[in-house]
C-alpha positions, 0 to 999 in steps of 0.5 A: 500500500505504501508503495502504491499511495508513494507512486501515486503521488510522483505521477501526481506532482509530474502531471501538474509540472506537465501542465504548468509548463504547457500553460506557460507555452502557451502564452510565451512562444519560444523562438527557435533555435537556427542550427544545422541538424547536430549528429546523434551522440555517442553512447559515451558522449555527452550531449550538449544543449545550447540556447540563443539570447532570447531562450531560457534553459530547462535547469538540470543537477547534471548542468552549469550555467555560464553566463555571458557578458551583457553590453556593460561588460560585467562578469556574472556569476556561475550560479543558477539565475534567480528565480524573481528575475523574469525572462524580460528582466534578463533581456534588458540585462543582456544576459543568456545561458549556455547549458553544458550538461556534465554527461555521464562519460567516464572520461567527463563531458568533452563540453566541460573539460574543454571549456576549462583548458580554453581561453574565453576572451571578453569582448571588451579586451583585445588584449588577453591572457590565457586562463588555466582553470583549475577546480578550487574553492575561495576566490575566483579567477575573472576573464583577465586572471585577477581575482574577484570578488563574488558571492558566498559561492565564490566562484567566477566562470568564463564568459562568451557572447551570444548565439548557438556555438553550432549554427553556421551558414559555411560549409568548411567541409572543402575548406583548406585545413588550417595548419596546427602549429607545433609551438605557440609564444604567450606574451603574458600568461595567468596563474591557475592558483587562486592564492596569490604569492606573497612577499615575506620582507622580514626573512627574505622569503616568498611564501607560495603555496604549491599542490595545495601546501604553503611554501617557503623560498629564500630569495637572493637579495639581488631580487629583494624587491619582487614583485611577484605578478609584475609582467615578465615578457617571453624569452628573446628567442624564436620557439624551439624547433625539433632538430631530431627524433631519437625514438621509435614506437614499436613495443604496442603498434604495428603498422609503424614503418612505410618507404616513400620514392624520396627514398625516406623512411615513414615513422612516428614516435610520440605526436611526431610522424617522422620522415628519415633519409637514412643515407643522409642522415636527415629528418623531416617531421609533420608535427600536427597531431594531439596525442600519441600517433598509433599507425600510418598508411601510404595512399597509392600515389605514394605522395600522400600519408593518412597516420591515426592518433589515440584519444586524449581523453583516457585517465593517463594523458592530460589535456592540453591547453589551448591559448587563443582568446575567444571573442565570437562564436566563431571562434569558439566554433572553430577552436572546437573543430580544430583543437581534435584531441579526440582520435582522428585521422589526418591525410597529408601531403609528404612532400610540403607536410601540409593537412589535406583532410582531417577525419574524426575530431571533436564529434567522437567519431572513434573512440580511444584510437585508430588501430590499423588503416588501408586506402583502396588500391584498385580505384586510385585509393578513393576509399580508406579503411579503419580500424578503431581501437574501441573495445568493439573493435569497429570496422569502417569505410570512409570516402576519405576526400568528402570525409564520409563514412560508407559503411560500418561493422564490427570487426572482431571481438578480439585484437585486431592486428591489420586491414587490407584493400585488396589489390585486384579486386575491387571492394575486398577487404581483409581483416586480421587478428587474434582468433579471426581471420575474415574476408568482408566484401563492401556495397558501396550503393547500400552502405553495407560490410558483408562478413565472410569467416576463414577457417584453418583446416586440421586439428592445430589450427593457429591461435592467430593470424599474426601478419599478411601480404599479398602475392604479385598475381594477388594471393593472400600469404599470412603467417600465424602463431604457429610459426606456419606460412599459408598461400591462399585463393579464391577456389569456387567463391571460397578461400582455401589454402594452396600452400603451406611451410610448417614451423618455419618460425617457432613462436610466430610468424610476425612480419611479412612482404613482398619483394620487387622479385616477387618473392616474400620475405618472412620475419618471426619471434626466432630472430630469423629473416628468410625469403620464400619464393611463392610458386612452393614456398621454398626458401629461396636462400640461406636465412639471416639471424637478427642481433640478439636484443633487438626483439620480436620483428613488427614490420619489414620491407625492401627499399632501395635494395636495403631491408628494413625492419621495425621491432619490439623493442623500439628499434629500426634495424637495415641490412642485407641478408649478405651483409647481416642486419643493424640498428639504426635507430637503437631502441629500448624495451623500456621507459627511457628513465633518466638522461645525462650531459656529456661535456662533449655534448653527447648524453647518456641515457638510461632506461628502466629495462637496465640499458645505458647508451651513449648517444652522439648528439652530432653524428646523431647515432648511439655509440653505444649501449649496454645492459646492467641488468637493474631497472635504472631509476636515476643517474648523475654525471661527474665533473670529468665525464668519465663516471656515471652513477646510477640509482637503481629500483632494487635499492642498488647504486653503481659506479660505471666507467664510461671508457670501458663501460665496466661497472666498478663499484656499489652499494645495497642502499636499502631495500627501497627503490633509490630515488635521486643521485647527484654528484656534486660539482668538484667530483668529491662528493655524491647524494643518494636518496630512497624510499625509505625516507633517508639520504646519505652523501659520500665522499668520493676518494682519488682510487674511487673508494667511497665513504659515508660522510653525512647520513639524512634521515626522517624526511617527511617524503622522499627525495625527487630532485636534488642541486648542489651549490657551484662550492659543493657545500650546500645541496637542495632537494625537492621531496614528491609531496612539494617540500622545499629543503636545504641541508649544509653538506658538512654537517647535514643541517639545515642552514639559516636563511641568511646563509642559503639566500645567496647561494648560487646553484649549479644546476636547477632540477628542483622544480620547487626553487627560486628560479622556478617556484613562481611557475609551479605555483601559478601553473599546474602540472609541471613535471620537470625543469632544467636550466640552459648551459648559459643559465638564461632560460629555464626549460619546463616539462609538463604533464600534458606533454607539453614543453614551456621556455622561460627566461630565468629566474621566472620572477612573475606568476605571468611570466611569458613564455613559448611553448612546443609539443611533441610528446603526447604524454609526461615529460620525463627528462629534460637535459640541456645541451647547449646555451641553445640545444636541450633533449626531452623524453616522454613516458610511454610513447617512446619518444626522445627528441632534440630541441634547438632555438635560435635567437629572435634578434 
């Protein structure tokens, strides 16, 4: 009874809601709303509603309002409108609602983390900073960066102007992409911390407050008189070009390697497609993509190159910031078709690196990336294929050049490791992977995909299909799991197995090609190169061993004579099968960790699968590398160059001798991962730091005998970074909850503030310093910093991926600056070279980059 007398009242009181609102409906007519017809969203996409000047939006739990700015130019608060103001009252006053629903997405409205990473400019300025919006509480930010005061809420939004953010009377479906830039110069920027920094004259220190925590920085008494939001212009310096990409991606991708007729290598690491003439030795980079490219397809004219991107909506990769003030919605509409940080596909020309086509974008065509991609080869490649990395594995085809998808399927229930146009005939696509090997078949006129399955005959049929190529009369050739190469043919409208070679590669048969003598080259988990001639499938000549530590093959091809071979662990191999194969781009199976200047302007870099390797910085090469068998966690360099200390996750620290490549001495720390090494800058002494809390500086003898000269302990978080002053009797260190510390060397206390004040420090890798504590206070996500080699700019790494150039010190939380990416996830390593050269490197998308800047004057 309860239930039903409960149940009766809701639809009660929902009848009287219906007709109230019809009522009044019925004596104020809306006006309707001009707008092209929006496409139906996705099951993990939000939907966004949109009002005019003159409309009011139904108040919904799940949606804020911002409110836009009336003639005036006032700012209005992000709260629900009061109920007394009528809808006249809100004319007068200029007001009007976008409604931005939060959605029920996992990764969160696309709408909402969008709005907080772009800037929206007030009509009133032509001048603007960018705003990085962080959640807090208290007081709010306004439009120019300054706070505000408000209401009890405290809390201030953006403003933009009137009118559907989607109404448009141009179509830019044939318009020419405008090209993203890679780097971007902000004159003034704005602090993302609502607390501003204070000036603290009685000590001597600037009081900021950093991941939420109040810190103290002595400040030299060159720069006693501060003024911490004072202008500070960007760096006199043009922005940093890519001068050359080190990495490779080949652990978790496939379709990573491609030759075009210029005779240059198609590659990609990190947000960078990279084009190498490998003979010259030089690289050209097409650099407009968001996040991480995850593969790349030749169209048949050999000119163009369609490569495919991850999401950046994942948990794992924050989103970028955009800087381009907004004053119409024109703007807004335009910064929303070309910011893509969803997965989509680009079409470019590889001769001027320019965008032809973008497919995908905001509207969330493809959800967490593209997998795998195809042009059509029997029509001109008018066609392109797509595999989405979707947990629903989704199969689609697309006229790419009116960006109109023709038919869509699902794939697959498992990985899916390629798709293929077939060559000869017309309208065949071949789809391949774990557990499935199918044939669909396109109708172009009804806009559909038909499946038809392919089985393996026998009792051991192979787990996988594991690779594919096509024979020069079109016969399909896969290899499987099995290590078995299988021909196959069209035998009355079935495929059916012609041929077969049995185990010729125990663990799988990886990578398969054609070659312009119309045999197939094989490649396997053996470590085996063979070449097979197709009519029997005999091994044309003696096969060829890979070096020992290069990986599980992924992709090979023949071009100009040479075989070419991308594999596991992140490396590019070239060779003949006369002359053996080698690296030429030496790859790691694991994260680059940690990187080391040389003073002859090579860097070592160290990696958590236990490698060191030298690279040379002018012959752009490694010279070479070699495996301590630890997870190497963090490394330092003596003043001599010639030894190497390196902190391993196992509680080990090392000595290795840089001439012989020996390791020469070390000691078991702890039993906690050592977290930071650094050697001062005579040589004579070294800082260790681990997990358990506690650090220890040792002195360093003439015969490389090591004794304990100072133990730490009772930190309240380890150590991330450390910097010795340029006397070697000091050291600063930065703890991972944002602890900003100093202990004097001799005695490991810690000094007055007197005393550290004017230190001068020889290096800045503390992130939490003088030189760049105004930045991580003021902006969010700094992930590394370092300091250029004639200490006038201070290179910043962040979280997003992106790179911040600055002058040093950064003495303003608005300090200017210019800002490159390239790396689609955490900035990992920062090392500078040269006054005007630095290296970065990413975590997890294999990217290791060298930068360089010219002056702007």
């Amino acid at each position: 009874m309860l239930l039903k007398s409960s149940t009766a009242d809701i639809l009660l009181r929902l009848n009287r809601l219906e007709m109230a609102f019809d009522n009044a409906a019925s004596v104020r007519r809306e006006p309707q709303l001009e707008s092209h017809k929006p496409l139906p969203p996705r099951s993990s996409q939000s939907a966004y509603a949109i009002s005019n000047g003159q409309s009011t939006p139904k108040s919904s739990t799940m949606s804020k309002s911002l409110y836009v700015p009336s003639s005036s130019g006032k700012m209005h608060e992000d709260s629900p409108r009061p109920s007394s103001m009528t809808r006249e009252e809100s004319r007068r006053s200029g007001q009007s609602i976008v409604n931005v629903p939060v959605g029920k997405s996992s990764r969160g409205s696309p709408m909402r983390r969008w709005m907080s990473n772009h800037e929206v400019a007030d009509n009133n300025q032509s001048r603007r900073s960018s705003i990085e919006s962080s959640p807090s509480r208290g007081r709010g930010l306004s439009a120019t960066g300054h706070q505000s005061p408000g209401p009890s809420s405290g809390r201030t939004t953006p403003t933009i102007p009137a009118g559907s953010l989607f109404a448009s009377s141009t179509d830019r479906s044939n318009l020419h992409v405008p090209k993203t830039s890679p780097s971007t110069t902000i004159k003034r920027s704005s602090s993302a911390n609502p607390k501003e920094p204070t000036l603290n004259s009685s000590n001597s220190t600037l009081q900021l407050h950093i991941n939420g925590r109040p810190v103290s920085i002595p400040i030299p008494t060159e720069y006693k008189s501060l003024n911490p939001i004072a202008d500070q212009d960007a760096p006199k310096i043009k922005p940093p070009k890519l001068e050359y990409a080190y990495g490779f991606r080949g652990k978790d991708v496939r379709d990573n390697l491609h030759s075009l007729p210029t005779g240059e290598l198609v590659f990609f690491a990190g947000n960078v497609v990279v084009l190498m003439n490998s003979d010259e030795g030089t690289q050209r980079f097409y650099e407009e993509h968001t996040s991480d490219v995850r593969c790349i397809a030749i169209h048949p004219n050999r000119l163009l190159i369609a490569s495919g991107q991850a999401t950046r909506h994942t948990p794992d990769k924050a989103l970028l910031e955009h800087r381009a003030p907004i004053t119409t919605t024109e703007q807004l509409e335009k910064q929303l078709e070309e910011a893509h940080t969803e997965a989509h596909i680009r079409i470019w020309d590889s001769v001027t690196l320019s965008t032809v086509k973008i497919i995908g974008g905001y509207k969330a065509i493809f959800d967490r990336g593209i997998a795998s991609m195809s042009f059509s080869q029997t029509d001109g490649g008018n066609l392109l294929s797509v595999i989405d990395e979707a947990h629903q594995h989704s199969l689609s085809v697309w006229n790419w050049q009116l960006k109109e998808k023709i038919a869509e399927a699902k794939a697959a229930n498992d990985a899916i490791y390629g798709v293929r146009f077939h060559p000869h005939q017309k309208n065949l696509l071949i789809v391949y992977g774990k557990g499935h090997f199918t044939i669909w078949i396109l109708e172009p006129k009804n806009r559909v995909l038909h499946k038809h399955s392919i089985s393996f005959e026998g009792r051991d049929k192979p787990k996988s299909v594991l690779s594919l190529c096509f024979a020069e009369d079109g016969q399909i050739v896969t290899g499987d799991s099995n290590g078995t190469i299988s021909v196959w043919d069209s035998v009355n409208g079935a495929m059916k197995i012609i041929k077969q070679a049995h185990n010729v590669h125990p663990g799988g048969v990886y990578a398969l090609s054609k070659t312009k003598k119309e045999s197939i080259i094989s490649a396997g988990k053996d470590g085996v190169i063979s070449e097979w001639n197709v009519e029997d499938l005999v091994r044309v000549r003696r096969p060829v061993d890979l070096p020992d530590d290069c990986g599980v093959p992924r992709r090979i091809l023949q071009h100009y004579g040479q075989f070419y071979l991308s594999t596991s662990n992140n490396s590019l191999l070239s060779g003949t099968f006369e002359g053996g194969f080698s690296q030429i781009i030496s790859g790691d199976a694991g994260d680059v960790t940690c990187c080391a200047t040389l003073a002859s302007g090579a860097f070592i870099a160290c990696s958590a699968s236990g490698n060191v390797k030298r690279w040379n910085t002018i012959e752009k090469k490694c010279d070479w590398s070699k495996n301590f068998g630890d997870s190497i966690e963090c490394c330092s360099i003596d003043h001599t160059s010639t030894l190497l200390l390196i902190g391993c996750t196992s509680g080990q620290w090392s000595f290795i001798d840089l001439s012989s490549k020996e390791q020469i001495t070390g000691n078991k720390e702890s039993t906690q991962p050592i977290t930071c090494v650094q050697f001062s800058p005579n040589g004579v002494l070294f800082f260790v730091a681990t997990k358990e809390l506690s650090a220890q500086i040792y002195r360093l003898d003439a015969s490389r005998r090591f004794h304990q000269a100072i133990r730490i302990g009772s930190l309240p978080s380890w150590i991330q970074s450390a910097d010795w002053d340029a006397e070697s009797k000091f050291i600063r260190a930065n703890t991972s909850v944002g602890h900003y510390i100093v202990w004097n060397a001799s005695s490991g206390e810690t000094p007055d503030v007197s005393a550290a004040r004017d230190l001068e420090w020889a290096t800045t890798n503390c992130r939490i310093s003088f030189e760049t504590s105004l930045l991580v206070h003021s902006t969010n996500g700094i992930s590394k910093v370092c300091r250029s080699q004639n200490n006038s700019l201070i290179y910043a790494g962040k979280e997003d991926g992106a790179i911040r150039v600055l002058e040093c010190p950064v003495k303003s939380v608005t300090a200017g600056y210019h800002e490159i990416r390239g790396h689609s996830n955490t900035i990992n390593s920062l090392l500078a070279l040269s006054a005007n050269k630095f290296i970065s490197n990413g975590i997890a998308d294999c990217s290791l980059f060298q930068w360089s800047h010219e002056d702007s004057f």
